[in-house]
Backbone and ligand atoms as CSV (ligand in chain L), in Angstrom:
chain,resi,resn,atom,element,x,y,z
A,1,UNK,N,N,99.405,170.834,111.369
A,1,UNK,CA,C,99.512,169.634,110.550
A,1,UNK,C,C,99.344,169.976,109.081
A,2,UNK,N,N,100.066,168.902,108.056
A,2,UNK,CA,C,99.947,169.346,107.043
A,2,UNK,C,C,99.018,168.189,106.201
A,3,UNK,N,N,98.311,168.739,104.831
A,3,UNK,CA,C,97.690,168.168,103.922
A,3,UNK,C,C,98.284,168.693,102.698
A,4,UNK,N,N,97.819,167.441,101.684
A,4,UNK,CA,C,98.171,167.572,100.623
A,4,UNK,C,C,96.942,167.481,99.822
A,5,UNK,N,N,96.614,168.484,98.653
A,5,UNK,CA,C,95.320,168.388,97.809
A,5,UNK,C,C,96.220,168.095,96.488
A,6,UNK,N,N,95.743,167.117,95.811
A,6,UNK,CA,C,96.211,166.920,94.347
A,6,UNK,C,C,94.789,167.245,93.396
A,7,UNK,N,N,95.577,168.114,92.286
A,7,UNK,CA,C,94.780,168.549,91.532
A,7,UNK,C,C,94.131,167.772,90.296
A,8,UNK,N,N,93.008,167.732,89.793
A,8,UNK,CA,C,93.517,166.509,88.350
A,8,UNK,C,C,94.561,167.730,87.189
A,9,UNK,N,N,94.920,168.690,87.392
A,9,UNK,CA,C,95.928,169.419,86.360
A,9,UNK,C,C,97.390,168.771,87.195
A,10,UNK,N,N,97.333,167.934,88.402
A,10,UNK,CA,C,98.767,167.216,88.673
A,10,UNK,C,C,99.223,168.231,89.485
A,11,UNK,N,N,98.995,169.596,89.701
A,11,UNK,CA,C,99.349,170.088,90.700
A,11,UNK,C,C,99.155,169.961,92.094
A,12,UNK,N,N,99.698,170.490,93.094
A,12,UNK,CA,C,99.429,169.998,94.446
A,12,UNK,C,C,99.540,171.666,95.079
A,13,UNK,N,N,98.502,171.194,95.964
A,13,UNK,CA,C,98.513,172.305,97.049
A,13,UNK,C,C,98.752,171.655,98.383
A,14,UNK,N,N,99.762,172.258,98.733
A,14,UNK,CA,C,100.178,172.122,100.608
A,14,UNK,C,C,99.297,172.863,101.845
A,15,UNK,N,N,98.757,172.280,102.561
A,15,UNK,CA,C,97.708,173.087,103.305
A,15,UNK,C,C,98.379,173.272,104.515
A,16,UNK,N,N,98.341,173.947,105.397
A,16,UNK,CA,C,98.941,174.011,107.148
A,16,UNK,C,C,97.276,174.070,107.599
A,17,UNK,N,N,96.599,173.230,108.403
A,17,UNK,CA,C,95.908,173.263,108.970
A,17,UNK,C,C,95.670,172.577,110.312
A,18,UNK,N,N,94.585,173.366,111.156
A,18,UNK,CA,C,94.274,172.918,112.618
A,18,UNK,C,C,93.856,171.650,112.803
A,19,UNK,N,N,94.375,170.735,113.603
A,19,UNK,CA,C,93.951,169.922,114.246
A,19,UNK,C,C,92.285,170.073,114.999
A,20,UNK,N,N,91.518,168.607,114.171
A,20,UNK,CA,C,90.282,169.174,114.559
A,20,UNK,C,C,89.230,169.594,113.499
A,21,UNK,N,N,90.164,170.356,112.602
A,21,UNK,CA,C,89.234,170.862,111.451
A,21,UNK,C,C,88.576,169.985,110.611
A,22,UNK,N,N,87.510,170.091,109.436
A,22,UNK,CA,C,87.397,168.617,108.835
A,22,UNK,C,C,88.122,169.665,107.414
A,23,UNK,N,N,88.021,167.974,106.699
A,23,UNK,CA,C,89.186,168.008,105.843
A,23,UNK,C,C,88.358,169.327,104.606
A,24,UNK,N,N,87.187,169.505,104.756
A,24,UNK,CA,C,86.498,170.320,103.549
A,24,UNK,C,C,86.760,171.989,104.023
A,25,UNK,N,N,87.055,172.354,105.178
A,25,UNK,CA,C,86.920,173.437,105.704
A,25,UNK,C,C,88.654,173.922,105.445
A,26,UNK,N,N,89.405,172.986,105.631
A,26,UNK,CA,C,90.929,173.120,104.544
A,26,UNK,C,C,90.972,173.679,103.445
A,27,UNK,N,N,89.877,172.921,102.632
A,27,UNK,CA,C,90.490,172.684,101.239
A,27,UNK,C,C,89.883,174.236,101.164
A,28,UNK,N,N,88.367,174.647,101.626
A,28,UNK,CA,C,87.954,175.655,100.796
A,28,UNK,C,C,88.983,177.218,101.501
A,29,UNK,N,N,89.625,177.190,102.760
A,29,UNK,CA,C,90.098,178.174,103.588
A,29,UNK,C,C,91.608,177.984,102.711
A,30,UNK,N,N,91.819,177.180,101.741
A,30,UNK,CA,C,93.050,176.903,100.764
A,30,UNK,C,C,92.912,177.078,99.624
A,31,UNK,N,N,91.489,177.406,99.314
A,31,UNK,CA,C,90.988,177.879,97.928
A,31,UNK,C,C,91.406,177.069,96.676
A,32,UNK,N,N,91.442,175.424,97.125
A,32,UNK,CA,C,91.586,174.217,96.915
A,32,UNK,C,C,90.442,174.205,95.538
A,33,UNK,N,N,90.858,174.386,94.374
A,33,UNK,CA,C,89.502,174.652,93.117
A,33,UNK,C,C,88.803,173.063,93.561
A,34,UNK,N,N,87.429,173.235,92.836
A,34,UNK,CA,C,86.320,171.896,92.919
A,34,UNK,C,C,86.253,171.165,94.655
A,35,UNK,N,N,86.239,172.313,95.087
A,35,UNK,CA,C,85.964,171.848,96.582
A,35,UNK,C,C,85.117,173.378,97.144
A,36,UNK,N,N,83.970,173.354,97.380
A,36,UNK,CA,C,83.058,174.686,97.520
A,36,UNK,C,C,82.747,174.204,98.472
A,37,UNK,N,N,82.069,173.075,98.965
A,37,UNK,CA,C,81.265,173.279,100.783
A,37,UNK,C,C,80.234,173.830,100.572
A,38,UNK,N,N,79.225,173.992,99.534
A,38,UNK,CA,C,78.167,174.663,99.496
A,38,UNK,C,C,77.013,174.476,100.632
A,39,UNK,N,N,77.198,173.487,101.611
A,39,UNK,CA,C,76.116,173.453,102.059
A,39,UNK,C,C,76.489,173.089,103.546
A,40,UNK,N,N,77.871,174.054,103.643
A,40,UNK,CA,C,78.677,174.687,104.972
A,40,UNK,C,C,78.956,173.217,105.772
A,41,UNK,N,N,78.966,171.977,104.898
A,41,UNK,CA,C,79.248,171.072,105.942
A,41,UNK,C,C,78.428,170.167,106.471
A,42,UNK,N,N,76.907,170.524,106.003
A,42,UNK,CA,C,76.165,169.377,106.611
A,42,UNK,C,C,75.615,168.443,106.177
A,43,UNK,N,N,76.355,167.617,104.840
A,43,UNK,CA,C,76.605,166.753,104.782
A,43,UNK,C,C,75.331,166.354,103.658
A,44,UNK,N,N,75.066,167.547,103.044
A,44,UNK,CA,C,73.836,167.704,101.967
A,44,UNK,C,C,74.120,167.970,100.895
A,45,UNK,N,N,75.210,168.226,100.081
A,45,UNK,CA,C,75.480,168.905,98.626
A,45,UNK,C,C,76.346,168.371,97.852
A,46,UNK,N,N,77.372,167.347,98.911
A,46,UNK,CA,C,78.387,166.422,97.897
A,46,UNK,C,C,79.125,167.455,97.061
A,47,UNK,N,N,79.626,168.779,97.167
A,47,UNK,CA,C,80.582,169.858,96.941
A,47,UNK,C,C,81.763,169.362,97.145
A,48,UNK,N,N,82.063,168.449,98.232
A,48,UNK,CA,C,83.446,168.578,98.813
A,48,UNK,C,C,83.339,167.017,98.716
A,49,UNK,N,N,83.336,166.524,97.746
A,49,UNK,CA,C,84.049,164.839,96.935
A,49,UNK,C,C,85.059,165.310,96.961
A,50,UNK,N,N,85.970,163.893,97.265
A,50,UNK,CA,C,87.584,163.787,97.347
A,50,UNK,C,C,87.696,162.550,97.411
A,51,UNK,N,N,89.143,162.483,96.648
A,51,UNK,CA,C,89.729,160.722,96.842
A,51,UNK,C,C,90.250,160.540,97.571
A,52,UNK,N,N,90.480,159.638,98.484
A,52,UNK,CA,C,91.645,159.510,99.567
A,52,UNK,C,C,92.698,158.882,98.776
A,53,UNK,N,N,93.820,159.128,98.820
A,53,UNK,CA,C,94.889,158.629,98.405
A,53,UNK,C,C,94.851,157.176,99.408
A,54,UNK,N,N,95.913,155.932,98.308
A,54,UNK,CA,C,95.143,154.864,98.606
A,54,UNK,C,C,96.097,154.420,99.753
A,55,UNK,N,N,97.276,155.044,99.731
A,55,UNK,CA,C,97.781,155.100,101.541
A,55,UNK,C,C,96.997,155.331,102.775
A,56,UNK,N,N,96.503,155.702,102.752
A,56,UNK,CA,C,95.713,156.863,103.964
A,56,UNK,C,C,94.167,156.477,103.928
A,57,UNK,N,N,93.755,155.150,103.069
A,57,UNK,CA,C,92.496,155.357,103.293
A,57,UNK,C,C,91.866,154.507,104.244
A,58,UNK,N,N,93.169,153.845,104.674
A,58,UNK,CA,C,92.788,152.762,106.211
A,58,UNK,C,C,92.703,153.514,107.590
A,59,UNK,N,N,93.498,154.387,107.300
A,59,UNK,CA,C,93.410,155.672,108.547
A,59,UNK,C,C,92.294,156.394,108.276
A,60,UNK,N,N,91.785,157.101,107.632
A,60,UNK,CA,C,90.639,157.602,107.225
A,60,UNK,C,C,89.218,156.853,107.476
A,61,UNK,N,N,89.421,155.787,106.565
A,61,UNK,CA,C,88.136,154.784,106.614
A,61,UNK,C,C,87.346,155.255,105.603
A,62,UNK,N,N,86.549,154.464,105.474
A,62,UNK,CA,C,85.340,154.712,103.874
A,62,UNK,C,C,84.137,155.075,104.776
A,63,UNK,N,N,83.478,155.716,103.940
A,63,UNK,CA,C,81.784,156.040,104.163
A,63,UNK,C,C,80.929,154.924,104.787
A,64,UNK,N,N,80.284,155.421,105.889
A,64,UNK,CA,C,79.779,153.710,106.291
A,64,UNK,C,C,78.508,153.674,105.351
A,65,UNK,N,N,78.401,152.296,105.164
A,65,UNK,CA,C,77.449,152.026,104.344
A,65,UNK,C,C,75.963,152.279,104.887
A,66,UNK,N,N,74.848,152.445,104.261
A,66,UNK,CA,C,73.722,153.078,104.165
A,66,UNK,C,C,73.731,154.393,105.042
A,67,UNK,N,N,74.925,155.300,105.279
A,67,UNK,CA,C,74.878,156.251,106.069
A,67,UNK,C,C,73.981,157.512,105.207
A,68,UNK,N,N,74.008,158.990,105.618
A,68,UNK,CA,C,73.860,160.149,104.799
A,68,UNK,C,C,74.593,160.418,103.936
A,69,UNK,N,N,76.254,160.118,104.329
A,69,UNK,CA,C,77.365,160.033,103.807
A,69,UNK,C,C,77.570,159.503,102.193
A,70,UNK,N,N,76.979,158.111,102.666
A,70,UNK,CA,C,77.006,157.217,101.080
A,70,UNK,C,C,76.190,157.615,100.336
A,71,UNK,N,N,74.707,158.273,100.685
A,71,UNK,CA,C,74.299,158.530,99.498
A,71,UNK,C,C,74.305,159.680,98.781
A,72,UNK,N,N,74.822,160.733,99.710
A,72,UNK,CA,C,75.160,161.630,99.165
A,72,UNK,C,C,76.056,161.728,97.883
A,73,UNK,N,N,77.158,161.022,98.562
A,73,UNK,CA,C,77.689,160.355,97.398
A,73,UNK,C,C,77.149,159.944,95.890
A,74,UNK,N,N,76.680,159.300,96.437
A,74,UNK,CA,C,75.663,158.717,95.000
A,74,UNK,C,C,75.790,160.000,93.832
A,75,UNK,N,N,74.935,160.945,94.523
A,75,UNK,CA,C,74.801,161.724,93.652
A,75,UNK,C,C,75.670,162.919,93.187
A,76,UNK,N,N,77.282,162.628,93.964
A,76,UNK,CA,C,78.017,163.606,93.262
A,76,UNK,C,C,78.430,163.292,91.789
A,77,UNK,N,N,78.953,164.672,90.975
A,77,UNK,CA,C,79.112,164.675,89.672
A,77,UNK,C,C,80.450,163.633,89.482
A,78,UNK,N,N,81.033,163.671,90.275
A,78,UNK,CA,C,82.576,162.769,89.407
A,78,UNK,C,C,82.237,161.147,90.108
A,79,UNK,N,N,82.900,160.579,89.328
A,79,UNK,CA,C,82.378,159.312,89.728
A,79,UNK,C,C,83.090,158.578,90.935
A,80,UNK,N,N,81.791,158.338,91.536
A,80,UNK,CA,C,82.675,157.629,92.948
A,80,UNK,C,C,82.952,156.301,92.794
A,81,UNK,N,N,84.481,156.455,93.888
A,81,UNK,CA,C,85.362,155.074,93.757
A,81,UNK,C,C,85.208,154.395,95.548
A,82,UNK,N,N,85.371,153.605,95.110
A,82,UNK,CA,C,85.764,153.250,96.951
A,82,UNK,C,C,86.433,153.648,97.568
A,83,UNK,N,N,87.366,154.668,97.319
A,83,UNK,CA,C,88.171,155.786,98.167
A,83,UNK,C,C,87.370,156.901,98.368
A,84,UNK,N,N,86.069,157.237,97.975
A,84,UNK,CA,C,85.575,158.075,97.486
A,84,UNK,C,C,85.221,158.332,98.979
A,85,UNK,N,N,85.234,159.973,99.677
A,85,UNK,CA,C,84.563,160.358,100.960
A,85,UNK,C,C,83.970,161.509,100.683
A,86,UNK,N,N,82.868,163.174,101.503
A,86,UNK,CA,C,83.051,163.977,101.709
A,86,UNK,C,C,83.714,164.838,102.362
A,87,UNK,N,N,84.483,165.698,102.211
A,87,UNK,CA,C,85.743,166.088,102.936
A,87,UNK,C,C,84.991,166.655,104.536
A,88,UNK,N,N,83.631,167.097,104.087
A,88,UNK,CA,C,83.250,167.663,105.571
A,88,UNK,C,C,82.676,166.528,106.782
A,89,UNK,N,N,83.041,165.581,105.793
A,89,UNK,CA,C,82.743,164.540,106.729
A,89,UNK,C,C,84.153,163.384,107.553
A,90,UNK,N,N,85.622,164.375,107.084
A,90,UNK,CA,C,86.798,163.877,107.650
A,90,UNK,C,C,87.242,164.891,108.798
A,91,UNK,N,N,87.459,164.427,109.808
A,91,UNK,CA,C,87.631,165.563,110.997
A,91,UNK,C,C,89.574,164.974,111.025
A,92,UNK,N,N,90.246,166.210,110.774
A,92,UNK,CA,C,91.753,166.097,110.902
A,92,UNK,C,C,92.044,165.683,112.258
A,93,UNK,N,N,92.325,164.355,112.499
A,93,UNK,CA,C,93.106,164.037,113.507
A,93,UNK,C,C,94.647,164.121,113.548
A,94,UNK,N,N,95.512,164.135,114.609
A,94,UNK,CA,C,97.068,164.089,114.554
A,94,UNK,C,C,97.823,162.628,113.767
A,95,UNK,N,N,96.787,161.491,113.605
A,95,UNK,CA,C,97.385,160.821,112.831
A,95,UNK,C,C,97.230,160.900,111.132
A,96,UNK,N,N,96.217,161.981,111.377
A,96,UNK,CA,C,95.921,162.618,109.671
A,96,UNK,C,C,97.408,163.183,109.630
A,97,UNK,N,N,98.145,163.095,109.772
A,97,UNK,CA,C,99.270,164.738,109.664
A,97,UNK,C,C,99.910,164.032,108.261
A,98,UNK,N,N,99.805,164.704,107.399
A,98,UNK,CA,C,100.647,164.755,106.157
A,98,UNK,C,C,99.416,163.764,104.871
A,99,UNK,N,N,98.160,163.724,105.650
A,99,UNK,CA,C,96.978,163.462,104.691
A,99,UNK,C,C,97.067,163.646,102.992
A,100,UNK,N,N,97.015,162.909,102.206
A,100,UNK,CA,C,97.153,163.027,100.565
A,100,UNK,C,C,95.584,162.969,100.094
A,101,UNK,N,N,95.129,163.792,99.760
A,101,UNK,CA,C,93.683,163.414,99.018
A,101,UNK,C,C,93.827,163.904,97.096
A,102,UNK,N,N,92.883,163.335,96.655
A,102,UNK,CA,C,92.648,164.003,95.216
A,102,UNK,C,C,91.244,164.357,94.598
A,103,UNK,N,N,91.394,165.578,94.460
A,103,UNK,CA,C,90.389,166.336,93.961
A,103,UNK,C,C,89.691,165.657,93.089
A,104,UNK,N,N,88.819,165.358,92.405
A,104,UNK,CA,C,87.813,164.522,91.276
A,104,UNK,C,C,88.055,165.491,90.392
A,105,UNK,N,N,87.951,165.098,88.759
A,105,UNK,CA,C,88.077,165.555,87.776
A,105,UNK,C,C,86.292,166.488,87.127
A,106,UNK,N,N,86.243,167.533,87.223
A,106,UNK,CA,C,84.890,168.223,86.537
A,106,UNK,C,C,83.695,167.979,87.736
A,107,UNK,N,N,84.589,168.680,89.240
A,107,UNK,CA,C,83.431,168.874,90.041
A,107,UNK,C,C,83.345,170.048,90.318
L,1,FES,FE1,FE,78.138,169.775,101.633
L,1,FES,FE2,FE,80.227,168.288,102.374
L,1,FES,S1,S,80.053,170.412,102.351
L,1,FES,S2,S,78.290,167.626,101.683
């Protein structure tokens, strides 16, 4: 399946990735800049902020509210929007296939 990472320089990176994977373990195995995973995924470091493109964010879904998720959030550097997710917290399903996200600007 494929993903799309948009850069804030407007570039795009095309990803081929496994079904299954979450969406942060893409970006960094794509060397996707401002997406590190520093904290391998568990959902502690807010490294891997991303926008969902605003197609895809009904398939996706938002952060549930008062989760680990949201507040992690809180405290990432770019400012969160209501599209706003952690990528290690999106697991690529087959209806993800052709997923659009965007990188945050100065993370
Ligand atoms: Fe650390 Fe997602 S990788 S919160």
């Amino acid at each position: 399946m494929r993903i799309v990472f948009g850069l804030p320089s407007q570039e795009q990176i095309f990803a081929t990735v496994a079904e299954g994977e979450s969406l942060m373990r893409a970006a960094v195995e794509h060397d996707v800049p401002g997406i590190y995973g520093d904290c391998g995924g568990q959902c502690a470091c807010a490294t891997c902020h991303v926008y969902i493109d605003s197609d895809w964010i009904e398939r996706v879904g938002t952060a549930e509210p008062g989760s680990t998720e949201e507040s992690m959030l809180e405290g990432a550097p770019a400012d969160v929007q209501p599209n706003s997710r952690l990528a290690c917290q999106v697991i690529l399903t087959p209806e993800l296939d052709g997923l659009v996200v965007l990188v945050p600007e100065g993370q």
